[in-house]
N, C-alpha and C positions, 0 to 999 in steps of 0.2 A: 441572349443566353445569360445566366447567371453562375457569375462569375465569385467561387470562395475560395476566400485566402485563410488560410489559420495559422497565426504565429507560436511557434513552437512544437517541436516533433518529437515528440515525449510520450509516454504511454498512455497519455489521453489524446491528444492531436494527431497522433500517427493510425491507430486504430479507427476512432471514430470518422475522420475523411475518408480512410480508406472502404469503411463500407460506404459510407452518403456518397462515396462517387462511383461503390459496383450497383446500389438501390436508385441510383440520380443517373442513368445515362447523358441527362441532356444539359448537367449541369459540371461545370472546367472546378476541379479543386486540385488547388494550390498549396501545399506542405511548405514552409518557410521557417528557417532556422539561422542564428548567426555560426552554428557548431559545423565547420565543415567534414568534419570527421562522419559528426549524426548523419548528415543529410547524405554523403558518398555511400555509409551504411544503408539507408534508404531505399539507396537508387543501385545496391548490389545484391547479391544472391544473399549474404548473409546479414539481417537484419537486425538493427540496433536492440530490439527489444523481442522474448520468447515469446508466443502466445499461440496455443492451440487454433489453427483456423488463417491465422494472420497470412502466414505466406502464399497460400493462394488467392486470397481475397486483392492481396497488392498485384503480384502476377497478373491477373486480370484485368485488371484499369492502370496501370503504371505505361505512360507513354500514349494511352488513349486519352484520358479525361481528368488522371491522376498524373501532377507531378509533384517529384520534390526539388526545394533551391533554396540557395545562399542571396537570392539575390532578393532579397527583407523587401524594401521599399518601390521597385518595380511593381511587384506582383501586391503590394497592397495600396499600391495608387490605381491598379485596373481594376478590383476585386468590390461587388457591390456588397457583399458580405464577407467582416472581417472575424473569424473567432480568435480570440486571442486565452493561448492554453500555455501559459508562461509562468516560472516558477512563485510559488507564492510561500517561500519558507517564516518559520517561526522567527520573532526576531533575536539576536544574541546578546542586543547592548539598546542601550538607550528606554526609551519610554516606553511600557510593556513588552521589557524584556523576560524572553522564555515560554511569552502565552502569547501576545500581538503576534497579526501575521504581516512581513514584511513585504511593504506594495513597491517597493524600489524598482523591480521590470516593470510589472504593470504601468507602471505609470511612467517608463521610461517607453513602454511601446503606446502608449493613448498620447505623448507627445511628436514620438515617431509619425503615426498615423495622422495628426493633423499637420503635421510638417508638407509631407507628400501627398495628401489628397485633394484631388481636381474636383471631384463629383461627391454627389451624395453616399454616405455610409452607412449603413448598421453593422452594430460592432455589438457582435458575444462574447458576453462572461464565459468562459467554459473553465478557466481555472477555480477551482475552489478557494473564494475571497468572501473577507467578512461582512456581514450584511453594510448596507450603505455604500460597498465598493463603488453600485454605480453610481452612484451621486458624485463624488470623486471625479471619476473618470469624465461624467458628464460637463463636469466644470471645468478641468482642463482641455478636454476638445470644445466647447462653446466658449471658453475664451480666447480659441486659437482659431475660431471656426473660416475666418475670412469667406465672408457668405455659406460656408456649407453645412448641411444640415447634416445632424446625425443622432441617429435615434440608438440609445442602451439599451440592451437587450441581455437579463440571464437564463441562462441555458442550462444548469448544472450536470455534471457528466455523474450516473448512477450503475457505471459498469463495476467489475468485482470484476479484480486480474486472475488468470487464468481461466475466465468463460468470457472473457470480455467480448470476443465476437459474436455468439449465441447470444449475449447483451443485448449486444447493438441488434442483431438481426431480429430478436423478440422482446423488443425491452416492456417491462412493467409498465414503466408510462415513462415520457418523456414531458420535462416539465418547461415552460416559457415564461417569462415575466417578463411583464413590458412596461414601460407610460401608460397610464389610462387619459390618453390621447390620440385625437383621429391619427395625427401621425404615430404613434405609440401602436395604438391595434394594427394600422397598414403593415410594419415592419413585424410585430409577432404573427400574419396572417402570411407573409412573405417566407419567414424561417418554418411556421407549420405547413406551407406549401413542399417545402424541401421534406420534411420527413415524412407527410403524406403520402410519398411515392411508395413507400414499403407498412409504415406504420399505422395502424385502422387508429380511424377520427377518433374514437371514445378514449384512445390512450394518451392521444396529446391534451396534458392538460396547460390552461392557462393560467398564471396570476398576476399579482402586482410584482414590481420589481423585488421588493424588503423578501415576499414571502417564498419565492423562489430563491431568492439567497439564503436564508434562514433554513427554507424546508432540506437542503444537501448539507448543511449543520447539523440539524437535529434528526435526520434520516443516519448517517452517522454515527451520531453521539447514542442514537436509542441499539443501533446496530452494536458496542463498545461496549455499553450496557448489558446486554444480556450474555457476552461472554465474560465478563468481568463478573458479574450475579453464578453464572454456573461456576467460573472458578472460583467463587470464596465459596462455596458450598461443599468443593470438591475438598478443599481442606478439611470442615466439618465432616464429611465421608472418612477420610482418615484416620482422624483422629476417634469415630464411632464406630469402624466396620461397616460403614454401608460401602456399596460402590454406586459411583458416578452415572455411569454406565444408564444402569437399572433406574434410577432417582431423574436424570435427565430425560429419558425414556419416559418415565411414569408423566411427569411434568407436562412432557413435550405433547402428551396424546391429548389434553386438554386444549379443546379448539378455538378458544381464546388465546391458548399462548402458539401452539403449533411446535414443528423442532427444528428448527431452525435456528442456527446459532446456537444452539445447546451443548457441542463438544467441547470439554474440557480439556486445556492446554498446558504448553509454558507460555502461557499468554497470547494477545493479538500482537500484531505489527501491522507493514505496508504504513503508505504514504500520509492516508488522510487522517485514519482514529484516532490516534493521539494529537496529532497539529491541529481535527476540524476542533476537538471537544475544549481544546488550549485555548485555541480563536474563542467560543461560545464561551469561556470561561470570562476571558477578558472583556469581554461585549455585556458582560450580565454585570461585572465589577464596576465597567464604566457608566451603565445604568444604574447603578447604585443598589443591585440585586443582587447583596454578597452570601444571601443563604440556598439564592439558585447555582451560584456559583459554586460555591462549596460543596454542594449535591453532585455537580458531576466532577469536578476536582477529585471527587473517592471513586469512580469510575478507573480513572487513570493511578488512583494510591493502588487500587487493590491489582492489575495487572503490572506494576512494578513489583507488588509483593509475591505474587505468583510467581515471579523468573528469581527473587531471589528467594522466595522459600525452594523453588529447584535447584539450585546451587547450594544451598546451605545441607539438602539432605544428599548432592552428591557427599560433599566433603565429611557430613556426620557419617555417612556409613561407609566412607573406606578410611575407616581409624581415626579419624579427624583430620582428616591430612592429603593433599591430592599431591604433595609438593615432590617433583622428580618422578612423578606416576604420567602412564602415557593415557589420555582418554580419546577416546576415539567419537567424533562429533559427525552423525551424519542428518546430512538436511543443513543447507544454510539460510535457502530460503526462505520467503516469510509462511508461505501456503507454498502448496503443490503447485505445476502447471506452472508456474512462474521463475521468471530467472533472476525477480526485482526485490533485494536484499535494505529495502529503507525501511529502518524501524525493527526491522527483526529483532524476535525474542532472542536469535544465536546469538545477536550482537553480545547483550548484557550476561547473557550465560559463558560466553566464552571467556568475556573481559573478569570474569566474577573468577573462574576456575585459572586465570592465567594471575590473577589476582594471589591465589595461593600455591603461587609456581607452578602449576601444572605443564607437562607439554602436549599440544593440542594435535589429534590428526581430524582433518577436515572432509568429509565428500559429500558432495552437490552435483547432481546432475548436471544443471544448468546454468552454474554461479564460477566463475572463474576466479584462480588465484589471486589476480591480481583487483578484481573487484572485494574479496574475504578479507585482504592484506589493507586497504584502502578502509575499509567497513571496521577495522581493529582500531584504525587509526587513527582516526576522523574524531572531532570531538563531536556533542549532541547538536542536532538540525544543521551540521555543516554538507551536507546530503542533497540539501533541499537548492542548494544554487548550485547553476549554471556549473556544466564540470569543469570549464577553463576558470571559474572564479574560484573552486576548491581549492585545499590546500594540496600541496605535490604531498604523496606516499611518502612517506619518511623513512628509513630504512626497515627492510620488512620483520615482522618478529620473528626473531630464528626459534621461539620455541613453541612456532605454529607451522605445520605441514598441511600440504595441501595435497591430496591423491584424486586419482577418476576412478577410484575402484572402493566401494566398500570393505569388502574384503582384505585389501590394503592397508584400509585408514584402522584397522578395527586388527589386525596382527599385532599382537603382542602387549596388544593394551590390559591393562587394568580396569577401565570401567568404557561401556557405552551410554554414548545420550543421544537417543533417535528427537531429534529439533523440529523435524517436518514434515508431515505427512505423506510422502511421496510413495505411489505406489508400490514399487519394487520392493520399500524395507519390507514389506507385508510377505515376499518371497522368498527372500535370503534364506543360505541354509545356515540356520542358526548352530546347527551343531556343528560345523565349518568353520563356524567366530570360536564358536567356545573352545575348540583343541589350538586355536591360536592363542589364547591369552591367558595372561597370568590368573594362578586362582587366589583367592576365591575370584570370579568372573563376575560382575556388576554389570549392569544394564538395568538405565533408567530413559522410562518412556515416556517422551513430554508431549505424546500426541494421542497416548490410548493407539499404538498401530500395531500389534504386536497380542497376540495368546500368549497372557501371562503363565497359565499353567501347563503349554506344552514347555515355556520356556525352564519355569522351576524345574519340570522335567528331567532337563537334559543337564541341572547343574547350577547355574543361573541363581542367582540373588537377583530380583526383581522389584524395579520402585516405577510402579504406577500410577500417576496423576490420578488422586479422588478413587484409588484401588486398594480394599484391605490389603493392610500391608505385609511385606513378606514377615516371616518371623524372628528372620537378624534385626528388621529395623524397626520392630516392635520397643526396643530397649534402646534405640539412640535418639536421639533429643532430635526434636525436628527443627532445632536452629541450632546451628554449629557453635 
């Protein structure tokens, strides 16, 4: 029977086993975490992480062929395949600090793993690590090897949070790199055995090690690209009268580019876009390729400037000033369908508005208080490690509220900012908001989720991402 273990039960590790063990009946997968908290979450009704599909998919194999456990080194001393999906954050200090991605787990679980293993391994990449990771890893397990062989394998994980299951269950292609080595093909023919059960042959694709870790970089980094290209165009809309909309549309129908990724934002977030394109930045610097570097470096300039060109036209159009004003911030998430708040564009909008005293009300479907409060608090990439190595919440900002009700968050305010595409803003009865707030009534949309002109309608001063602009803010400066 073949036996997987995957260290780390995070929104790549917990997802991805839990379908390879409802598509693998005949194969035992093991969930392993040091977080006893995660792994109890796990193994209850209410699960560590949202994801449309997730809880029935676990339901079904949890206790049959799916577990999960704290107990690390057991279960990857029995396991002929080990994924290891452990944090791989930006570093904050030392040698490629703020673009380097730091390997301190990784390479604290490739010594774990040769500590406790009896038998042969294959061990996958499944975290996103910078090319050459396995080379690394290889070195520390074969110089710890005491007779055992173990073959490197990357796997890169190519889901997108909140269809993550649909991912898994129809993905684009699923990619392998291996050694171009008899033993090297054996162990990539062994890990394409396992997706084979559900997966049709022409989609697993193979390669070398380098270009399976490179291709979940620049899959990414081209991914970052084209919304970062539609929002610097969506300013040029603004400033000309065109809309966004219409121009991304026109673009998109061309079937060389397609539409995909063409919505105009308050920018990207989530875990990888900005950390994978930091990693490739620094990997082209250490190759001494400082003009590829530079090239995608303005990738990530122009969606910093998206989140504060949205904050600059809150504060231009209500007087210049948000200071002692209530705004009402709904979505904290980074996308819809998601409860996973790293990287968020809220983040830098909210710090931006709370920047010039504002007081903040909060609502999030799926994002709780004390994750938002945590999220305020945190300095940059402090997210990306382990949550017992975070830093503890410091006392919470008393001039941010947190409600379960739009409607709530959004009484009495002076301006709203819809942050997230979440279905329901699309329903709100907007004339409901409006006799609650002070006038004039502000509402600006950083998703496009909202009819601008039923909302002028009803009263409403409206600022639109990449949307001719209303006619108050025709006459205020688009930087504060």
């Amino acid at each position: 029977m073949v036996k997987i273990c995957c260290i780390g039960a995070g929104y790549v590790g917990g997802p991805t086993m839990a379908v390879i063990a409802l598509k693998s009946p005949a194969v035992e997968v093991v969930v392993v975490d040091i977080s006893v908290a995660r792994i109890n979450a796990w193994n209850s009704d209410q699960l560590p992480i949202y994801e449309p599909g997730l809880d029935d998919v676990v339901k079904q194999c949890r206790g049959r062929n799916l577990f999960f456990s704290t107990d690390v080194e057991k279960h990857v001393c029995e396991a002929n395949i080990i994924f290891v999906s452990v944090n791989t954050p930006t570093k904050t200090r030392g040698l490629g600090a703020g673009k380097a991605a730091d390997l301190t787990y990784w390479e604290s679980a490739a010594r774990m793993i040769a500590d406790v293993s009896k038998s042969d391994k294959i061990v996958v990449e499944k975290s996103t690590v910078p090319v050459k990771t396995a080379e690394a890893i290889e070195k520390i397990l074969t110089h710890n090897s005491k007779g055992i062989n173990y073959q490197i394998l990357s796997n890169p994980e190519f889901l997108a949070e909140g269809t993550a299951i649909q991912d898994l269950f129809k993905p684009d292609r699923v990619l392998i790199g291996g050694r171009e080595t008899p033993e090297g093909r054996k162990a990539v023919q062994a890990l394409k055995d396992v997706y084979a059960q559900w997966v049709p042959e022409e989609r697993i694709l193979t390669t070398n090690l380098w270009s399976a870790e490179l291709s979940k970089l620049a899959a990414n980094a081209f991914l970052a690209q084209r919304i970062s290209s539609v929002n610097a165009i969506s300013a040029l809309c603004e400033a000309t009268g065109a809309n966004i909309t219409e121009v991304a549309y026109s673009v998109g129908k061309d079937s060389r580019i397609g539409p995909k990724f063409l919505n105009a934002s308050v920018g990207f977030g989530g875990s990888c876009f900005q950390k994978d394109i930091l990693n490739l930045v620094y990997i082209c610097e250490c190759n001494g390729l400082s003009e590829v570097a530079n090239y995608w470096k303005q990738v990530i300039k122009i969606n910093d400037y998206q989140k504060s060109r949205f904050v600059n036209r809150v504060v231009s159009s209500m007087f210049n000033t948000v200071s002692g004003k209530k705004i009402a911030v709904l979505g904290f998430a980074f996308k819809k369908d998601t409860g996973d708040t790293r990287e968020t564009p809220a983040i830098d909008v909210c710090k931006g508005l709370l920047g010039d005293k504002a007081t903040i009300s909060i609502y999030d479907p799926q994002v709780t208080e004390d994750q938002i409060q945590r999220d305020l608090a945190m300095n940059k990439f402090d997210w990306d490690h382990p949550i017992h190595l975070q830093p503890l919440s410091p006392t919470a900002f008393t001039q941010v509220a947190v409600t379960w009700d739009a409607y709530e968050a959004t009484k009495g305010a002076h301006g709203v900012c819809i942050l997230t595409e979440w279905d329901e803003f699309k329903d709100l009865d907007f004339q409901k908001i409006y006799d609650s707030m002070h006038k004039p009534a502000f509402l600006f949309d950083g998703r496009n989720v909202v009819d601008v002109e039923k909302l002028r309608a009803i009263g409403f001063i409206v600022y639109a991402i990449g949307k001719p602009l209303d006619p108050w803010l025709k006459d205020m400066p688009a930087v504060a």
